[in-house]
C-alpha positions in Angstrom: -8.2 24.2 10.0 -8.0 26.7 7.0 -6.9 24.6 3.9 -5.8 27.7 2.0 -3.1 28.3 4.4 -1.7 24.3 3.9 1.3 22.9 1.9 0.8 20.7 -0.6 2.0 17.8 1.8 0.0 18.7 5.0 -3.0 18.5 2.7 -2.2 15.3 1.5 -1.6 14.0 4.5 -5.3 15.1 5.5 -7.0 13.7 3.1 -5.6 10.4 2.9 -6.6 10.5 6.8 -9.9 11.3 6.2 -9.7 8.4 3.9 -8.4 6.1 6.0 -11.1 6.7 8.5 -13.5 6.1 5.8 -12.2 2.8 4.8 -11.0 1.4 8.1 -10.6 0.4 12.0 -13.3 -0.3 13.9 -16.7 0.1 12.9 -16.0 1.5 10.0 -16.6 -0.1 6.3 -14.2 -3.0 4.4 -11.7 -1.9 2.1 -13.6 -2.9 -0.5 -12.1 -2.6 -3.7 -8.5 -1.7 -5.2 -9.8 1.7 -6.3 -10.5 2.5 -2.8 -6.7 1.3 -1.8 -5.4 3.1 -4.8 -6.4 6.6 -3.5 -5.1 6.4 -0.2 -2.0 4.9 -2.0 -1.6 7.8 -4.3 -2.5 10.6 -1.7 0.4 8.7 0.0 2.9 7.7 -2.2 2.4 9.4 -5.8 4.1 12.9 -5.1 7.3 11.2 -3.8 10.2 11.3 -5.7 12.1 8.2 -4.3 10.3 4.5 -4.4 8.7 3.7 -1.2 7.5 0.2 -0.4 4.0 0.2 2.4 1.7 -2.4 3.1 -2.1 -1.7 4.1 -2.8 -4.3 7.1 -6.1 -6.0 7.1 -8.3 -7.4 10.2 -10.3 -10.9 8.9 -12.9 -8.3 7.4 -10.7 -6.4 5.4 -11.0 -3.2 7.4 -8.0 -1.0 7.8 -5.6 -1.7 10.6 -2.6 0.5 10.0 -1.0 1.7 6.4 2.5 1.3 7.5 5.5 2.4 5.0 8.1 -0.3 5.5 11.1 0.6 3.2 12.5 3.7 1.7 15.0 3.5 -1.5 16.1 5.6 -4.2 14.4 7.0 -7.2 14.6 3.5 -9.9 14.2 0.7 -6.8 13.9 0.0 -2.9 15.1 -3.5 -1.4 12.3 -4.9 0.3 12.6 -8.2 2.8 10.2 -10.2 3.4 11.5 -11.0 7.0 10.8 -7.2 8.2 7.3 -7.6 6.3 6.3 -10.9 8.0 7.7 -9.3 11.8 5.5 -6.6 10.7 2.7 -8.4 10.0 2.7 -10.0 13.2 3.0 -7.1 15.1 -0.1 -5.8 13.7 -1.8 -9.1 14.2 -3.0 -8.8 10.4 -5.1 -11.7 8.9 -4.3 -9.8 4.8 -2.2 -7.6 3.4 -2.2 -5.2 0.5 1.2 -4.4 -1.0 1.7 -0.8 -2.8 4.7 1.1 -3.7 5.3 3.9 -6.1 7.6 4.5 -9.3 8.7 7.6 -9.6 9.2 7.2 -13.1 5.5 7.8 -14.0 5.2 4.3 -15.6 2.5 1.9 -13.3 3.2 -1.4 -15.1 4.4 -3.9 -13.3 8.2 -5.0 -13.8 9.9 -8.2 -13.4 11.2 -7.5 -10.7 7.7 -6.1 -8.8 6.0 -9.6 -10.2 8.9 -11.8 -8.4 8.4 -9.8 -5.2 4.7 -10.3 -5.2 4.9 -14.3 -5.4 7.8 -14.3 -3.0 5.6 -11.8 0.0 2.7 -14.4 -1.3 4.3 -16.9 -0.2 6.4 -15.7 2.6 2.5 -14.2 4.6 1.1 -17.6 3.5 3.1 -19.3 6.1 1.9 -17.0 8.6 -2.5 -17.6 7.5 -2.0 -13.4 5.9 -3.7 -13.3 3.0 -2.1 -11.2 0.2 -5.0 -9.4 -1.4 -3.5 -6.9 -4.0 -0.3 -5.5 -5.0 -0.6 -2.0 -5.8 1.9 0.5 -8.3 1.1 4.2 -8.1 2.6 6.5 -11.0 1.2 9.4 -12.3 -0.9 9.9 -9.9 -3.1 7.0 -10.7 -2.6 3.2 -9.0 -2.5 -0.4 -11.1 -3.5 -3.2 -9.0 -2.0 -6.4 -10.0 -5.0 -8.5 -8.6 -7.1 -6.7 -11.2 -4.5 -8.1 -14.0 -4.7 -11.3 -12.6 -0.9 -11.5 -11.3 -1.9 -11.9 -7.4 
């Protein structure tokens, strides 16, 4: 594959696959820390101009199962529901979950609005033994994980 000859988002979309591989499925190591989350949510999320909600899946040993992008909005918000999230994780049979989206804005603190989502998915994957581990916010091109500020 010759990289010089690759748009911007075909190269993104490599490397957050070789990152991927590095931090999940079978055999392969734990995500292990919200830094490690917060690149592949960057590479995935941070060049998009509209808010995009995606959940990492978990297995019991917090290796990758699938980074799935659930819902798609507009460039302030995105409805998320925590019905299609909790189908979702069951379908991938995920024992945790970590929660990113992007704002487009260039701002990574979390609003109102992202805090009340957070408790509510809590919650919601709580009746169904998921654990939520994180809650991540990409923005200029860096991610802010709202388990490190103590609001997971």
């Amino acid at each position: 594959m010759d990289i010089t000859r690759m748009d911007e988002e075909t190269l993104l979309e490599a490397a957050a696959r070789v990152l991927e591989a590095r931090c999940g499925k079978e055999g392969r190591e734990a995500v292990g820390s919200p830094s490690e989350a917060g690149r592949i949510a960057c590479l995935r999320l941070g060049s998009l101009e509209h808010e995009v909600f995606a959940v990492f899946w978990l297995d019991a040993q917090n290796r990758l199962i699938e980074f799935e992008q659930l819902f798609r909005g507009t460039l302030t918000q995105t409805s998320v529901y925590p019905r299609e999230v909790a189908k979702s994780a069951l379908r991938h049979n995920a024992a945790a979950a970590v929660l990113a989206h992007n704002h487009p804005s260039g701002c990574a603190e979390p609003s109102s609005a992202d805090r009340y989502l957070t408790e509510t998915l809590k919650k919601a994957l709580a009746l169904f033994d998921v654990r939520l581990v994180d809650h991540l916010i990409v923005a200029g091109g860096k991610s802010a994980s709202m388990a490190e500020q103590g609001l997971v």
